[in-house]
ZAMARGU-4260 file (C-alpha; in steps of 0.2 Angstrom, whole numbers, plus 5000, padded with zeros to 4 digits):
<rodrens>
0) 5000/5000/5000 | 5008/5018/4995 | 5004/5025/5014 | 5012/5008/5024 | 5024/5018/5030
5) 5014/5028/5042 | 5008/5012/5050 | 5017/5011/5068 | 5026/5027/5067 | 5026/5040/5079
10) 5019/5055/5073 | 5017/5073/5080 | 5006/5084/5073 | 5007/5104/5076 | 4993/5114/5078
15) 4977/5109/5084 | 4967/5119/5071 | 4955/5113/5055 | 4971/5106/5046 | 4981/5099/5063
20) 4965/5089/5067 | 4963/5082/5048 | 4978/5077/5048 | 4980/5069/5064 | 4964/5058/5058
25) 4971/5055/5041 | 4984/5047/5051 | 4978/5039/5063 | 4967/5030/5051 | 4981/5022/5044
30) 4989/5016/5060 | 5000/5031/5065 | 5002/5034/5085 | 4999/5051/5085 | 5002/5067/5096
35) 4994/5082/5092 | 5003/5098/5100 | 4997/5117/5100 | 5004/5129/5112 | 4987/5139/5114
40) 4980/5134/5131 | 4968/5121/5131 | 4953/5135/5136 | 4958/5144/5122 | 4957/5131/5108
45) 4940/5122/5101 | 4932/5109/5114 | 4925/5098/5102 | 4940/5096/5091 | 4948/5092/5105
50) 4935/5078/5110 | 4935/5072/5096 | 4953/5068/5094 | 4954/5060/5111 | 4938/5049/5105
55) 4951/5044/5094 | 4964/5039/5105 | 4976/5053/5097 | 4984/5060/5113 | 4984/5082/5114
60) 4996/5091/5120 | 4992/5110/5126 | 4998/5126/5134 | 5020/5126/5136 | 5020/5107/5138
65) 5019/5106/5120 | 5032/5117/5116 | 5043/5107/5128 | 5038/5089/5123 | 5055/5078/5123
70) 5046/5066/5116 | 5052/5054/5102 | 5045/5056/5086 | 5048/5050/5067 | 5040/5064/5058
75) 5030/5080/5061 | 5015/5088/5053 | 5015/5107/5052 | 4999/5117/5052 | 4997/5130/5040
80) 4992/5142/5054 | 5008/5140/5066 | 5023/5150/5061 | 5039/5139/5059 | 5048/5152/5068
85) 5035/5148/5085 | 5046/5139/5099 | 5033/5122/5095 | 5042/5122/5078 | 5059/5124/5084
90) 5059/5112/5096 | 5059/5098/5082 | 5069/5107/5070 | 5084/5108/5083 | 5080/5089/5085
95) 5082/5085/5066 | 5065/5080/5066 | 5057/5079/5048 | 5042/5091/5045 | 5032/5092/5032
100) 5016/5103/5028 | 4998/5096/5031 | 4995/5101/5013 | 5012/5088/5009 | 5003/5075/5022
105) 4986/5076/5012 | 4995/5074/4994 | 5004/5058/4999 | 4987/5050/5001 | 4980/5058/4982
110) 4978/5044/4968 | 4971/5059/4954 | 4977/5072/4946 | 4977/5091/4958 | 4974/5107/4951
115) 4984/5119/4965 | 4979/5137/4966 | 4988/5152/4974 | 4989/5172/4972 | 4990/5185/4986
120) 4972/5190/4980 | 4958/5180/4973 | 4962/5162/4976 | 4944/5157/4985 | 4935/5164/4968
125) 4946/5156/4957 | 4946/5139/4966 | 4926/5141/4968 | 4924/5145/4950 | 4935/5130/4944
130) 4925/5119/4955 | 4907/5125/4948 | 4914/5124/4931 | 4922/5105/4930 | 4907/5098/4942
135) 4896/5105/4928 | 4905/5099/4914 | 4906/5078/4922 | 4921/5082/4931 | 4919/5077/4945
140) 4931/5089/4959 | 4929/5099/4977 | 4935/5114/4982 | 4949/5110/4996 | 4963/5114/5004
145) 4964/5133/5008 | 4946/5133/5009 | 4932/5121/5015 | 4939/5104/5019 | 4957/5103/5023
150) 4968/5090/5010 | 4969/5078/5022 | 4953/5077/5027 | 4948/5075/5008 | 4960/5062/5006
155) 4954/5050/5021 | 4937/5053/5013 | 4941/5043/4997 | 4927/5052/4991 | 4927/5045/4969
160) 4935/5063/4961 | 4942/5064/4946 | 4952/5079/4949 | 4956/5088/4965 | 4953/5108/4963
165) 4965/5113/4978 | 4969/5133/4984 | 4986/5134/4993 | 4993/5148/5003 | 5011/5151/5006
170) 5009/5146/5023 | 5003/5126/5017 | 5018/5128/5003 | 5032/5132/5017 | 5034/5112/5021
175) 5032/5104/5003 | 5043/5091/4997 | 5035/5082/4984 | 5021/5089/4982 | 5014/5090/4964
180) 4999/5100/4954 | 4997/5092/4937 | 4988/5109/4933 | 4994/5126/4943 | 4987/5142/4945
185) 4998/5159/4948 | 4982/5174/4951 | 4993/5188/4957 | 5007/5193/4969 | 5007/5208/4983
190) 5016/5211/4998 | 5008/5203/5012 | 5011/5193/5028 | 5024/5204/5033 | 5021/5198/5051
195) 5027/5180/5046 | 5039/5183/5034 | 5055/5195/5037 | 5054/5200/5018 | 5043/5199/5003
200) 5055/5190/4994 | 5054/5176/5008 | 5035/5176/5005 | 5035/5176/4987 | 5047/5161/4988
205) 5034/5151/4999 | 5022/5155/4984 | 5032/5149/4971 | 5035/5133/4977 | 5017/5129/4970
210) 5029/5124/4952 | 5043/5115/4962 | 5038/5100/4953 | 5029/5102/4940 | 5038/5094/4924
215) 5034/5097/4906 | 5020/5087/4906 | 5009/5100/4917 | 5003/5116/4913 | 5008/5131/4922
220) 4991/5146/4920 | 5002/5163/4927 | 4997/5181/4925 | 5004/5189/4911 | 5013/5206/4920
225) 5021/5193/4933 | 5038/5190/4931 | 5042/5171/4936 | 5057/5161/4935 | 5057/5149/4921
230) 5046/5136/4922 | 5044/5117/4916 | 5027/5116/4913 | 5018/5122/4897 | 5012/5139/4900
235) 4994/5146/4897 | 4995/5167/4901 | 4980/5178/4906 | 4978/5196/4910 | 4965/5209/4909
240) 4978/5223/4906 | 4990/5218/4892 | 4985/5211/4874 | 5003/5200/4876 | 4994/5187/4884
245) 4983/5170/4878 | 4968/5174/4886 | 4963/5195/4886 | 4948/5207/4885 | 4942/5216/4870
250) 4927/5225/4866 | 4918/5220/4884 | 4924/5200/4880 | 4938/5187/4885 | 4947/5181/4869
255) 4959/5167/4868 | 4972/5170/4854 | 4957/5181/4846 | 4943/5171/4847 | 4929/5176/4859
260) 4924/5165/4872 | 4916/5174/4884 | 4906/5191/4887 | 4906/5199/4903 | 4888/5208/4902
265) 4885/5188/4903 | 4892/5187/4919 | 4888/5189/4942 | 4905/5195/4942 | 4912/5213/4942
270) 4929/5220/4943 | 4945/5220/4932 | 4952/5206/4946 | 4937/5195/4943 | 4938/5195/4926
275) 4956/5189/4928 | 4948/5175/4940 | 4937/5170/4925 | 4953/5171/4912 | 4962/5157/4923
280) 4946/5147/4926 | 4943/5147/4908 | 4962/5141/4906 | 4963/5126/4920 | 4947/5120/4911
285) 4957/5119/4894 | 4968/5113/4902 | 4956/5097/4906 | 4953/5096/4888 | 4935/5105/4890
290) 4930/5118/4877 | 4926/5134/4879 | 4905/5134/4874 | 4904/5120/4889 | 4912/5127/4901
295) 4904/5146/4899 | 4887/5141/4906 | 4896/5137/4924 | 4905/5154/4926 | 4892/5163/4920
300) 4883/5155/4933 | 4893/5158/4948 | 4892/5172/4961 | 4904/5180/4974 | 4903/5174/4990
305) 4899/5183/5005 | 4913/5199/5011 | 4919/5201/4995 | 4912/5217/4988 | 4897/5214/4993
310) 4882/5226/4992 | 4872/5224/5009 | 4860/5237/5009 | 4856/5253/5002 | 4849/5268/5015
315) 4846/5284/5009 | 4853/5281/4993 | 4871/5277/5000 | 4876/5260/4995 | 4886/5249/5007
320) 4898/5236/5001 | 4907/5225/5014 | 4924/5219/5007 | 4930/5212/5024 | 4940/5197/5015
325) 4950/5212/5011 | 4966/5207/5023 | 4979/5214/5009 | 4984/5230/5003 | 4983/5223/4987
330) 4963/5219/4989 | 4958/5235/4995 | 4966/5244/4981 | 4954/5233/4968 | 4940/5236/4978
335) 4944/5255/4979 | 4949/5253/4957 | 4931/5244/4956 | 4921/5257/4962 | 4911/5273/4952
340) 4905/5281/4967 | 4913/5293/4979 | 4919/5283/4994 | 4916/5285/5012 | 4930/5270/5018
345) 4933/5259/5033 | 4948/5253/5035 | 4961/5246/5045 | 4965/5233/5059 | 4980/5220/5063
350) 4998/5227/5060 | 5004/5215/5047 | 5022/5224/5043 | 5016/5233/5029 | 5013/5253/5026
355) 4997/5258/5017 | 5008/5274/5009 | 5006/5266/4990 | 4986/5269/4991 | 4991/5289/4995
360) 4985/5295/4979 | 4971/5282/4973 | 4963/5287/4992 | 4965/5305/4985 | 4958/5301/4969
365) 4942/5290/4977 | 4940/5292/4995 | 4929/5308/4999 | 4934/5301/5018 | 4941/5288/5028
370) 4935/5280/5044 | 4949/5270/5054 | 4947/5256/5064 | 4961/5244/5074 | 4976/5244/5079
375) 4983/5252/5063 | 4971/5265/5062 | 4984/5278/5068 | 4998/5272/5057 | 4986/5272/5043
380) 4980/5292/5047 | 4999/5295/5044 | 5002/5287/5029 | 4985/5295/5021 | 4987/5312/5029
385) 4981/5328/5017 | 4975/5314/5005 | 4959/5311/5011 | 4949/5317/5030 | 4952/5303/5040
390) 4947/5301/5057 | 4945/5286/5070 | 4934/5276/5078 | 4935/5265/5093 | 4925/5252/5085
395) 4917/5243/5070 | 4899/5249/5077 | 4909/5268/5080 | 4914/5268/5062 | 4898/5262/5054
400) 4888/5275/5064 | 4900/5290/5057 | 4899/5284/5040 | 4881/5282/5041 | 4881/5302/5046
405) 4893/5308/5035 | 4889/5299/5018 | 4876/5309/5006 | 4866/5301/4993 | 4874/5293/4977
410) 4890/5292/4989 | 4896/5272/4993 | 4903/5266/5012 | 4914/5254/5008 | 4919/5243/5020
415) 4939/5235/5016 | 4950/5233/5028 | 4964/5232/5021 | 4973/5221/5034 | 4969/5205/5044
420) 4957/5205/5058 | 4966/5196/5071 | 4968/5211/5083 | 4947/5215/5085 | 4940/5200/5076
425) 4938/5181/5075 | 4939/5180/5056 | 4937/5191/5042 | 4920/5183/5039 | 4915/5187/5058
430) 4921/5206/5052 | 4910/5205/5037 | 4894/5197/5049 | 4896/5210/5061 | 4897/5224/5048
435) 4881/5215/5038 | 4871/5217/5056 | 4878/5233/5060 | 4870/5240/5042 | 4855/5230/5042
440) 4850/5240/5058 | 4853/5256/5054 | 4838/5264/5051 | 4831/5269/5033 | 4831/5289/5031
445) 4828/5301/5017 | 4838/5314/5014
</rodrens>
């Protein structure tokens, strides 16, 4: 069997998250002993994901005792969400203990073909539309990985795919070793992370690992404008901003080598960045060996999920758009670029290591004014200073209120952070409830 090996071993997993406790099941399941450790205290970290291992008989290891287990172990499994600069981490590393990423873990256990995704921006889209698309043309795929159900948890499913549609963030790419996409997908690239990485460069190199090893046989779909490293696999270019590419727009249309394939009034989504969603889509599915008349229906089809320039509510004839899945500076820039109105924005939140001073003069040339929020609001005020009013509130519900009095008919509050929510938030999507609730109580006026 491909997976003996894990039979009998001793295997630690780290982090006791979404991805931690798929793994540690996935391995289990094929006869590992297994630890799970998570330096979170036990209060702070889900109750019933914890049961549920223990039902198992994988033993959990909480608070500082996990980051100083002495124990013996074969291999290790790292979480996508634990930093492999954490003290849990480097207790193995300084043991020569091999780690590997959950993401690795969950590929080991694929028999078919994985289409990978990645991109600072626009990933979830991508990955959703891809999944829409080959399900409706008898392919069938799920959208894993990054997103709904970890790899691993896919894999011990042996659910009957045909193709495994999988979005992968730097952090799941960090611990790779063999791990192989038959088709991958390169969106975009933007500074981000900054709290995890100490430069760019070190984040884009946890990216680029997605074509590691790829061979000539796979297709690479890249960007256009990005400049990449020479690549093995056969590459299939898209951008929405230069004809030099195979897929392109022209006269409100995506063309591939000038043939039209697809029009945009036909379309749910809206924006420059979603029509370059769409351009890969379309080329992952070539890719497949569909063509282009089977696949449109499917994208056509498809709508944005929720926090991503979303149109909540209208009062008084101000429109409010919640963007909360807005964590980058990168995303908030395409959501300011997308809109026709002026903008009354609320941004701001976790210090991720990055300045907001390259958005100076879009603010100036969108934002009528800006509302901050977290614990970059101050940092942000300085960067954005005589580019636009900006003020700050103590609070998501603060921020809502003063836009609510300050916008005027025909203007738009949008809501995109900009940055992670870490610092006021659960998630982004708890941002983005919290925001729906807060607009859907304001009252209706007319002004």
């Amino acid at each position: 069997m491909k997976n003996a090996r894990y039979k009998n071993q001793n295997i630690a997993v780290l982090g006791a998250g979404l991805s931690g406790s798929a793994a540690a099941l996935l391995l289990k399941s094929e006869g590992a002993r297994v630890t799970v450790l998570d330096s979170a205290e036990e209060k702070n970290l889900l109750k019933s994901t914890l049961d549920n291992l223990r039902a198992q008989a994988v033993h959990v290891i909480c608070g500082a005792a996990a980051d100083r287990d002495s124990s013996a172990y074969d291999m290790a499994i790292l979480s996508p969400g634990i930093d492999p600069a954490s003290s849990l981490v480097r207790n193995f590393l300084s043991r020569g203990i091999e780690i590997i990423s959950e993401l690795e873990l969950g590929w080991r256990f694929c028999e078919i073909p994985v289409i990978a995704i990645t991109g600072t921006n626009g990933k979830t889209t991508t990955t959703e539309l891809v999944a829409q698309m080959l399900n409706a043309c008898g392919q069938r795929t799920i959208a894993c990985g990054n997103i709904g159900k970890p790899l691993s948890e896919v894999a011990r499913e042996k659910q009957p795919f045909d193709v495994l549609t999988v979005e992968v963030s730097s952090f799941q790419l960090e611990a790779v070793s063999a791990f192989h996409a038959s088709i991958s997908l390169w969106l975009n690239f933007a500074p981000d992370h900054l709290d995890r990485y100490r430069s760019v460069a070190d984040y884009r190199a946890a990216k680029l690992r997605i074509f590691e090893n790829q061979t000539e046989d796979d297709v690479a779909v890249v960007n256009a404008l990005e400049s990449l490293p020479g690549l093995r696999p056969r590459k299939i270019t898209f951008s929405a901003y230069t004809n030099k590419s195979d897929f392109r727009l022209s006269e409100g249309a995506i063309v591939y080598r000038n043939e039209p394939v697809l029009r945009l009034v036909d379309t749910k989504l809206r924006g420059s960045h979603n029509v370059e969603n769409i351009m890969a889509a379309l080329a992952a599915g070539m890719a497949r060996g569909l063509g282009f008349q089977e696949m449109a229906p499917a994208l056509c089809a498809y709508q944005s999920r929720p926090h991503r320039c979303e149109l909540v509510r209208e009062v008084g004839g101000v429109s409010y758009v919640n963007d909360s899945k807005a964590t980058n500076l990168d995303a908030l820039e395409k959501a300011l670029r997308a809109q026709r109105k002026p903008v009354v924005l609320i941004a701001g939140g976790k210090d991720k290591g990055f300045t907001f001073d390259p958005l100076r003069s879009l603010v100036r040339e969108k934002v009528q004014s800006v509302i901050l929020i977290g614990e970059m609001a101050e940092r942000i005020g300085r960067s954005w200073d005589g580019a636009a009013e900006c003020e700050i509130a103590n609070s998501l519900a603060e921020a809502v209120e003063r836009a609510h009095a300050s916008a005027r008919p025909g203007e738009v509050v949008l809501f995109s952070p900009g940055t992670s929510s870490f610092d006021m938030f659960k998630s982004y999507a708890d941002r983005g409830d919290q925001f729906r609730a807060l607009v859907q109580a304001l009252p209706q006026t007319d002004r």
